[in-house]
C-alpha positions as a printed NumPy array, in Angstrom:
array([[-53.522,   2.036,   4.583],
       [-54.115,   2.635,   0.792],
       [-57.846,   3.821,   1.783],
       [-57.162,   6.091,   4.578],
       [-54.206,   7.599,   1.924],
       [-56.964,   7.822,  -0.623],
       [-59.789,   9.12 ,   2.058],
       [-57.289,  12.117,   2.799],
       [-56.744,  12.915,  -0.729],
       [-60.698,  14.128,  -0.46 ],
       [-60.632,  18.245,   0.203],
       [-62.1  ,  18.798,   4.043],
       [-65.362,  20.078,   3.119],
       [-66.173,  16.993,   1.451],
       [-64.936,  14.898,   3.987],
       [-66.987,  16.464,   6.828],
       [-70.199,  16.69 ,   4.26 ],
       [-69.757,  12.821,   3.792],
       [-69.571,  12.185,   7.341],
       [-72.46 ,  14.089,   8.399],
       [-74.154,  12.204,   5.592],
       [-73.291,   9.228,   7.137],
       [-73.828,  10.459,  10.798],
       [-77.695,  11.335,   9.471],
       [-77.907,   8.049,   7.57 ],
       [-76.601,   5.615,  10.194],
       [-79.356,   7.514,  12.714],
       [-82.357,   6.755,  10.405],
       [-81.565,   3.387,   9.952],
       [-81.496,   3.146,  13.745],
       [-84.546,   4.785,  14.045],
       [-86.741,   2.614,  11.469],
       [-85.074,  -0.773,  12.485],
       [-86.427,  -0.592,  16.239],
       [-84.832,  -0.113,  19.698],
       [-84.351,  -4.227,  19.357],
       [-81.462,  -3.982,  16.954],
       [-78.512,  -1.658,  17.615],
       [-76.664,   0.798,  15.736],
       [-73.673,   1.96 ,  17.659],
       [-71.245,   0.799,  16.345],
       [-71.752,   2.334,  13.245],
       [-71.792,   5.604,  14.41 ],
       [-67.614,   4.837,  14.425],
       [-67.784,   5.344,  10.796],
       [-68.843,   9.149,  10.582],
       [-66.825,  10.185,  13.66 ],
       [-63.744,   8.853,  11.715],
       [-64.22 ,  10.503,   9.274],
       [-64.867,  13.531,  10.986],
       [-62.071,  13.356,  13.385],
       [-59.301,  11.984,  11.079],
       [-59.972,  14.071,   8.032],
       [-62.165,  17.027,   9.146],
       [-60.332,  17.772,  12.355],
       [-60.801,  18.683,  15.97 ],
       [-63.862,  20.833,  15.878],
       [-65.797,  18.226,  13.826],
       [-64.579,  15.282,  15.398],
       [-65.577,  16.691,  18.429],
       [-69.335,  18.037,  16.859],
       [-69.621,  14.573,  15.572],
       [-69.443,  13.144,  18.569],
       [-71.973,  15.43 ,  20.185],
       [-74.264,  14.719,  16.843],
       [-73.911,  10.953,  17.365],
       [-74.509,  10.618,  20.948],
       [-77.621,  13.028,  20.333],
       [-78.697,  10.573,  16.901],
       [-78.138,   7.202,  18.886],
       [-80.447,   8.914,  22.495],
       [-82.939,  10.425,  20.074],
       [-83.422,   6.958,  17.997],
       [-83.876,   4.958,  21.   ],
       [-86.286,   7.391,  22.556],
       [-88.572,   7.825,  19.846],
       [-88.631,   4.044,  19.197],
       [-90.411,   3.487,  21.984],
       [-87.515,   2.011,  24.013],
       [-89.097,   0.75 ,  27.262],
       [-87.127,   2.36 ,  30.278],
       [-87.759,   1.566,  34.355],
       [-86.314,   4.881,  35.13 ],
       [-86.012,   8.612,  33.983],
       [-82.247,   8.349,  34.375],
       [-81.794,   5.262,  32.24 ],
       [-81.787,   7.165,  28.843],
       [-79.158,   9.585,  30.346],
       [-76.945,   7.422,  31.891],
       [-76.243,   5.526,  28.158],
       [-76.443,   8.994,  26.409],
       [-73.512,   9.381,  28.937],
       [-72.175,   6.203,  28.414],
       [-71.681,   6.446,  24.226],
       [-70.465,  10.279,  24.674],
       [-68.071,   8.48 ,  26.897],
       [-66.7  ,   5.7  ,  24.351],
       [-67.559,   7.854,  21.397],
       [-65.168,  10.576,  22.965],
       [-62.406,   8.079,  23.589],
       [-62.467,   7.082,  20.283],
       [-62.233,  10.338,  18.672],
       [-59.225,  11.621,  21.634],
       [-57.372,   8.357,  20.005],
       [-58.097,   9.478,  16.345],
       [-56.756,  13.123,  16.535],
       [-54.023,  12.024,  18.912],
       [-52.893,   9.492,  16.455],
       [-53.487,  11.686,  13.15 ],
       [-51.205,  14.493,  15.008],
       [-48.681,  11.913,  15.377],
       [-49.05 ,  10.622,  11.847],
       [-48.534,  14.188,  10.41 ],
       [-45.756,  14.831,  12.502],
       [-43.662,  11.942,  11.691],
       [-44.708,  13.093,   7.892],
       [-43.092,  16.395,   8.408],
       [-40.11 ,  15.562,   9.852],
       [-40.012,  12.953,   7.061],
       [-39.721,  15.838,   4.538],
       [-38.064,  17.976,   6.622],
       [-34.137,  18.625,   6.512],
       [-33.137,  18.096,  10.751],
       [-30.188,  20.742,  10.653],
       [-31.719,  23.324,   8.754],
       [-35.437,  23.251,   9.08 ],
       [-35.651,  23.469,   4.982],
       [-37.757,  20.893,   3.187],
       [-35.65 ,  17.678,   1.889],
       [-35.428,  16.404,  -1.455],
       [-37.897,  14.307,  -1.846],
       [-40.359,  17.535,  -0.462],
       [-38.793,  19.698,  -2.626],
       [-39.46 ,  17.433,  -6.234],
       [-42.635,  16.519,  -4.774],
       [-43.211,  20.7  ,  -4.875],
       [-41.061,  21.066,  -8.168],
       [-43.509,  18.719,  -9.842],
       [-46.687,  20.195,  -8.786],
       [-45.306,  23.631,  -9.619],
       [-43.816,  22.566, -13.205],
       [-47.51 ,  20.875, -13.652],
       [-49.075,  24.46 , -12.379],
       [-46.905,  26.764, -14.43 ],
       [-47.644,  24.616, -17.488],
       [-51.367,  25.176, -16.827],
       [-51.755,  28.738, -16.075],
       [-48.77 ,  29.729, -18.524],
       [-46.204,  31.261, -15.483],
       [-43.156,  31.04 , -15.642],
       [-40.777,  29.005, -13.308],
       [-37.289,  29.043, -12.038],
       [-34.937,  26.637, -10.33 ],
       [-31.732,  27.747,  -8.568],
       [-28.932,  25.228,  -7.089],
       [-26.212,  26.514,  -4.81 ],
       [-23.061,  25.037,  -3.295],
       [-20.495,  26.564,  -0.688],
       [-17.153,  25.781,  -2.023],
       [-14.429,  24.486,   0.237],
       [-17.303,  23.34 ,   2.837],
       [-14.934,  20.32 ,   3.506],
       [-11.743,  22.855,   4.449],
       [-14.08 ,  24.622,   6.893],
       [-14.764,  21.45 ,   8.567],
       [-10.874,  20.903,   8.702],
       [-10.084,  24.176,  10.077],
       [-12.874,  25.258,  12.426],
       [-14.095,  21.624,  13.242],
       [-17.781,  19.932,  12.247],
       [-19.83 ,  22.388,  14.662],
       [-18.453,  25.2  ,  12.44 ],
       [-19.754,  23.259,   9.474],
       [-23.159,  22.677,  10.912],
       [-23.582,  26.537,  12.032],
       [-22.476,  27.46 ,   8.134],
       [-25.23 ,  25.057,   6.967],
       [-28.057,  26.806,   9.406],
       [-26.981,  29.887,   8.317],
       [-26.956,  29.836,   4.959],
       [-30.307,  28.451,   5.072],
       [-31.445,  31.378,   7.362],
       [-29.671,  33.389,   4.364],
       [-31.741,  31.937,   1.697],
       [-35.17 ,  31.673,   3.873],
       [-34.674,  35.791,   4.354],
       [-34.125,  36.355,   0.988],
       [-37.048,  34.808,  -0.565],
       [-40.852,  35.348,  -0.44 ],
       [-43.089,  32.885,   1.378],
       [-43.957,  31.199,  -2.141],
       [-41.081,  30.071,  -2.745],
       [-39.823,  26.665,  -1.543],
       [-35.804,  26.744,  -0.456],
       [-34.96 ,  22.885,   0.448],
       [-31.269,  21.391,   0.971],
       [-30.847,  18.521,  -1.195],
       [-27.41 ,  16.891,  -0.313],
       [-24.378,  17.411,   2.268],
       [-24.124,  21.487,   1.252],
       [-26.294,  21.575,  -1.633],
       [-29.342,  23.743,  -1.885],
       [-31.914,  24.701,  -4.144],
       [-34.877,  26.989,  -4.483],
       [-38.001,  26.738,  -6.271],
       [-39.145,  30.039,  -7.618],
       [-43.094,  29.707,  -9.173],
       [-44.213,  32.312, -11.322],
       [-40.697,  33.69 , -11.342],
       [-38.691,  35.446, -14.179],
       [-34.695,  35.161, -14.676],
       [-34.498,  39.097, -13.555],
       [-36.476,  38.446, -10.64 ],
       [-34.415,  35.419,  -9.952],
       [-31.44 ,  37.131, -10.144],
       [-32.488,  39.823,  -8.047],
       [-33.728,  37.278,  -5.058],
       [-29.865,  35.421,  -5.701],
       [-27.279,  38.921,  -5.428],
       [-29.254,  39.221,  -2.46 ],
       [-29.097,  35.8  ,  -0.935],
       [-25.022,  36.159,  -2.433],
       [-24.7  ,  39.863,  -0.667],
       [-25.885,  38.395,   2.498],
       [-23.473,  35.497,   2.378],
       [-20.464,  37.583,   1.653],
       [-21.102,  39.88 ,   4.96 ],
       [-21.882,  36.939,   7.277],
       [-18.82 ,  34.818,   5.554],
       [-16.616,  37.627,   5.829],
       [-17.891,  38.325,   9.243],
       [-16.684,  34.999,  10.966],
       [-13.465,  34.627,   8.496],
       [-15.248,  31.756,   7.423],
       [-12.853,  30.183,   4.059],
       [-15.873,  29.402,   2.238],
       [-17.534,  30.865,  -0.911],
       [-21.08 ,  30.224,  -3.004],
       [-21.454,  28.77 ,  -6.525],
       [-25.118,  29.241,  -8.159],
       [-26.972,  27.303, -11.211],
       [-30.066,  28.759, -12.589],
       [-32.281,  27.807, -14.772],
       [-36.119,  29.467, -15.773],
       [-38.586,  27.869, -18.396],
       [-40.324,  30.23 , -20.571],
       [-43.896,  30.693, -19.767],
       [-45.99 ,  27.76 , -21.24 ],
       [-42.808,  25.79 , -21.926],
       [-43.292,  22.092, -21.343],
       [-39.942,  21.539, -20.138],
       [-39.123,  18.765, -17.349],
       [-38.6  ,  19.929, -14.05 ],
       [-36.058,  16.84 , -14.317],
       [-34.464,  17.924, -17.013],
       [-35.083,  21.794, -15.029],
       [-33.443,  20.691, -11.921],
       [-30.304,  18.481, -13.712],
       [-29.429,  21.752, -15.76 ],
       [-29.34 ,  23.674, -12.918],
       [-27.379,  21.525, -10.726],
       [-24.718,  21.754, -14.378],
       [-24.478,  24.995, -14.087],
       [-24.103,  25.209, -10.689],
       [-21.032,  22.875, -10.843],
       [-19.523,  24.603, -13.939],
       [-19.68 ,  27.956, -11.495],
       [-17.71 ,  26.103,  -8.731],
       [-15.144,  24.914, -11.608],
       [-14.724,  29.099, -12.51 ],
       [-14.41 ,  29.566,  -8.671],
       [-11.722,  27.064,  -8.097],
       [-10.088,  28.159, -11.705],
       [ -9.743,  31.592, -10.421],
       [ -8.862,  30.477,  -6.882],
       [ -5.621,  28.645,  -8.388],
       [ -4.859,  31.4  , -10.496],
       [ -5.06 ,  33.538,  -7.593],
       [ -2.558,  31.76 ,  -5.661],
       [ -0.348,  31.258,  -8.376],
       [  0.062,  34.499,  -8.88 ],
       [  0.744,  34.859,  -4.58 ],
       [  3.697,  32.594,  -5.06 ],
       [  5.334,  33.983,  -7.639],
       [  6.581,  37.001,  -6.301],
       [  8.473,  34.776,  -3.637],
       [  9.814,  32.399,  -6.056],
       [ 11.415,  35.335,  -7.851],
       [ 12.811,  36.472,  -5.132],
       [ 14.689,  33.083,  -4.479],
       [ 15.583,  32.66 ,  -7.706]])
């Protein structure tokens, strides 16, 4: 499992230029060894390759190329045949097993990559996981560090998720979460990677991304919230952390992603601050009124 891991590491062009290699190599050493001693086998090898990493349209031209390699070596060998047909009917016969092979291949690597996706996919949401979005974080920190861009990392939290789910039941709850993603997902460019991380916890990755620019991308996401919040009389509210590393800084996307998750939180501390303060000053009025 390490191999094939390692094998699809290898950019498609030189997987498919490696397989034809092999296809053309595996041929010739049918050809000079003599109809006597049999190659087919090995022809496996390049339409793996071709099919697994290269895709459909190679897999499928590599089996084509290898039925044609395998006829054409034991024709012009000299392999003794009592009928015309003969060297058809096995040309037939390895298209046939060489084309079962590769229908298993791509069947299976479609599988493979789907269970991957959903594997870094968030179910409710359709918005990477955590794990997908470090994954990106790291490869992003490692590319803005390279090409001197900046980078930005945002964390947001609805506040009082929980008394939604009290009031308006766990269906409520799950529509909030899908639509607050929709929220974010319309509010950001395609380069950009939005992901939820935890129960009602998201976070955006921003590449090449300044704070003013981040800003901008969050009053929107926050303007759209408020209408759609205010819309269904939902009791919920949104707390942001941002943080941005200068351009060339070497900063951890660790220590990127921790300090925006702290500021986050100390936002949903001012929120629930003002919230008390807010109803304290409600109730007054009435307890002056019994006093």
């Amino acid at each position: 499992m390490q191999l094939i891991t390692r094998l699809e590491s290898w950019p498609k062009p030189v997987a498919i230029s490696v397989g034809a290699v092999l296809l053309v190599a595996t041929g010739f050493l049918d050809y000079v060894t003599g109809y006597d001693l049999s190659f087919s086998a090995f022809y496996l090898l390049p339409i793996f390759l071709l099919a697994w990493l290269g895709g459909p349209w190679p897999g499928w031209a590599g089996v084509v190329a290898c039925t044609v390699a395998r006829t054409l070596a034991d024709v012009l060998t000299g392999h003794p045949y009592h009928s015309l047909l003969l060297p058809f009917w096995n040309a037939g016969m390895r298209f046939g097993l060489y084309a079962v092979v590769a229908l298993i291949l791509l069947a299976f690597r479609g599988h493979v990559d789907r269970q991957r996706e959903l594997a870094r996919t968030d179910g409710l949401t359709g918005l990477v996981n955590l794990r997908a979005f470090q994954e990106a974080a790291r490869a992003e920190a490692e590319r803005s560090r390279r090409y001197r861009h900046s980078l930005s990392v945002a964390y947001l939290d609805l506040d009082n998720f929980k008394g939604l789910n009290d009031s308006h039941g766990h269906a409520a709850g799950d529509e909030m979460l899908r639509t607050v993603a929709e929220i974010i997902q319309s509010a950001v460019r395609s380069t950009d990677i939005a992901a939820r991380v935890g129960g009602d916890e998201f976070a955006v990755l921003f590449p090449e991304t300044d704070k003013a620019a981040v800003r901008a991308a969050l009053a929107k996401i926050q303007s759209r919230f408020d209408v759609e919040v205010n819309r269904r009389r939902w009791p919920v509210g949104l707390s942001v952390g941002v943080e941005t590393a200068a351009v060339g800084s070497a900063q951890d996307v660790q220590a990127m992603i921790a300090a925006a998750d702290a500021r986050m939180y100390l936002a949903k501390e001012k929120h629930k601050a003002a919230a008390r303060t807010a109803a304290s000053r409600s109730a007054s009025p009435s307890t002056a009124a019994r006093r």
